[in-house]
C-alpha positions, 0 to 999 in steps of 0.5 A: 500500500502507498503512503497516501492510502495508509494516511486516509485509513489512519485519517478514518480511523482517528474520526472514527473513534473520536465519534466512538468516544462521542457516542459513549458519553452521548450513550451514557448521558441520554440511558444512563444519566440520572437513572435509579436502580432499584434494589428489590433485596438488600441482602443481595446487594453490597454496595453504596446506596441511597435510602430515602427518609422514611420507614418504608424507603426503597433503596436505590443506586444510581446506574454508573459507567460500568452498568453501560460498559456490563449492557453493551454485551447483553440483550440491551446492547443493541441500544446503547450500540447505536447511540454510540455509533450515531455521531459517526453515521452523521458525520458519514451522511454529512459527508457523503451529501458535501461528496454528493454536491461536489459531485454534481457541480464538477460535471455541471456543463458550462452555460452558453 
């Protein structure tokens, strides 16, 4: 392979995973964010939670980063898996229409 072909792959390369590393905070922000976990038995949970005033509390944990990272390979993946490839989908479109235009105005014939 040229030099010039090893330069555009490492170029998409590098766009791609900028826009994967995108995806994983727009993911996490709009499914996870905020979200409470509800633990149904305290005895199978071990971890920090937060118990609301009152006799009758329903304790809950926030979901976290490794919640995402744990459903990204479950049934539930599917989801997060576009959410985080979304923002490199867009850029494809976007860039794929300024292609298009380009395109269109290079064979444009000349006016008389």
């Amino acid at each position: 392979m040229t030099s010039t072909i090893k330069r555009r792959i490492a170029r998409e390369l590098l766009i791609f995973l900028l826009c994967a590393v995108i995806g994983l905070f727009i993911a996490y922000y709009v499914l996870y964010f905020h979200q409470r976990h509800y633990i149904p038995n305290l005895n199978d949970y071990h971890g920090d939670y937060i118990q609301d005033e009152g006799v009758n509390a329903i304790p809950y944990r926030y979901e976290t980063p490794g919640d995402m990272f744990r459903d990204l390979y479950s049934g539930a993946g599917l989801k997060s898996w576009l959410y985080i490839l979304t923002p490199y989908f867009a850029l494809c479109f976007v860039r794929s229409i300024i292609w298009l235009v380009n395109a269109l105005r290079r064979n444009k014939p000349p006016s008389p």
